[in-house]
C-alpha positions as CSV (number, residue, x, y, z in Angstrom):
1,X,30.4,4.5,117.7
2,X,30.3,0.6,118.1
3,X,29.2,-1.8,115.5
4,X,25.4,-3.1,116.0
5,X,25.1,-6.0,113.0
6,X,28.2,-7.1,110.9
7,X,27.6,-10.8,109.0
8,X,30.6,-10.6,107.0
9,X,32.5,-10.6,110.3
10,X,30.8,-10.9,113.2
11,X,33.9,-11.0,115.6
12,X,33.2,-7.0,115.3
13,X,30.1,-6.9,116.8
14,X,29.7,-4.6,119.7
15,X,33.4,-3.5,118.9
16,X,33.4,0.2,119.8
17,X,35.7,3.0,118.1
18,X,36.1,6.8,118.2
19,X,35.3,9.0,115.5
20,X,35.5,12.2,114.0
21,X,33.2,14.2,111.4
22,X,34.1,15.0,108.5
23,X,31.1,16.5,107.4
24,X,27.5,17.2,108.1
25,X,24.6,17.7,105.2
26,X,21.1,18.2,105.9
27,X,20.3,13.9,104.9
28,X,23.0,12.9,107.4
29,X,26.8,12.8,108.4
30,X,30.4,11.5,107.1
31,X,32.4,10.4,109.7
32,X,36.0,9.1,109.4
33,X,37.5,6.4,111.9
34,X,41.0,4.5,111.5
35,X,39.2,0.8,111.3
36,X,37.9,-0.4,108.4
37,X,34.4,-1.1,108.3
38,X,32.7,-3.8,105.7
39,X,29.7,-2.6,103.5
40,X,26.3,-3.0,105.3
41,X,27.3,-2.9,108.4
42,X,25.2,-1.2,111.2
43,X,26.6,0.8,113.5
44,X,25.3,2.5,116.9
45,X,26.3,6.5,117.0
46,X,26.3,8.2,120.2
47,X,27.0,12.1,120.0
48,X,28.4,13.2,123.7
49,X,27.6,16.6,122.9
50,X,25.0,19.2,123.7
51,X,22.0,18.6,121.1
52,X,19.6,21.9,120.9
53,X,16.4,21.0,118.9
54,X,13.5,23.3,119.6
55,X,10.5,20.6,120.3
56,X,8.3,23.4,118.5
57,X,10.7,23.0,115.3
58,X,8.9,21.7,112.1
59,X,12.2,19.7,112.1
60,X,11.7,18.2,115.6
61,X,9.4,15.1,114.0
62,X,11.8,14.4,111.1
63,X,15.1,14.8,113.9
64,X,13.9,12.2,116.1
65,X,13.7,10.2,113.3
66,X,17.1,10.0,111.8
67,X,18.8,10.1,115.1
68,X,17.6,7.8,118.3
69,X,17.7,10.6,120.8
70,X,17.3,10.1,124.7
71,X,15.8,12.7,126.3
């Protein structure tokens, strides 16, 4: 994860961190890292894992939408 856009303290930007999740719901993710990040922050999230979406899903559409995937 690395922070995209902080104006309440820009000496973060492009700061990267790990993370872990904490959990995942069908709307999004909670993940957990040890650095406090300030409210309204943007953040980039890159999963280094194996993503399987079927590109004949009904969810494909709305999956490339909430996540920036590369394929």
């Amino acid at each position: 994860m690395a922070v995209s856009r902080c104006t309440t303290q820009p000496q973060l930007n492009v700061t990267s961190m790990t993370c872990t999740t904490v959990d995942v719901f069908e709307t999004g993710m909670k993940l957990a890292t040890g650095m406090a990040i300030p409210v309204a922050t943007r953040l980039r999230l890159r999963l280094d894992v194996g993503l399987l979406i079927d590109d004949e899903s009904q969810d494909f559409v709305d999956s490339t939408r909430m996540f920036e995937l590369d394929f």
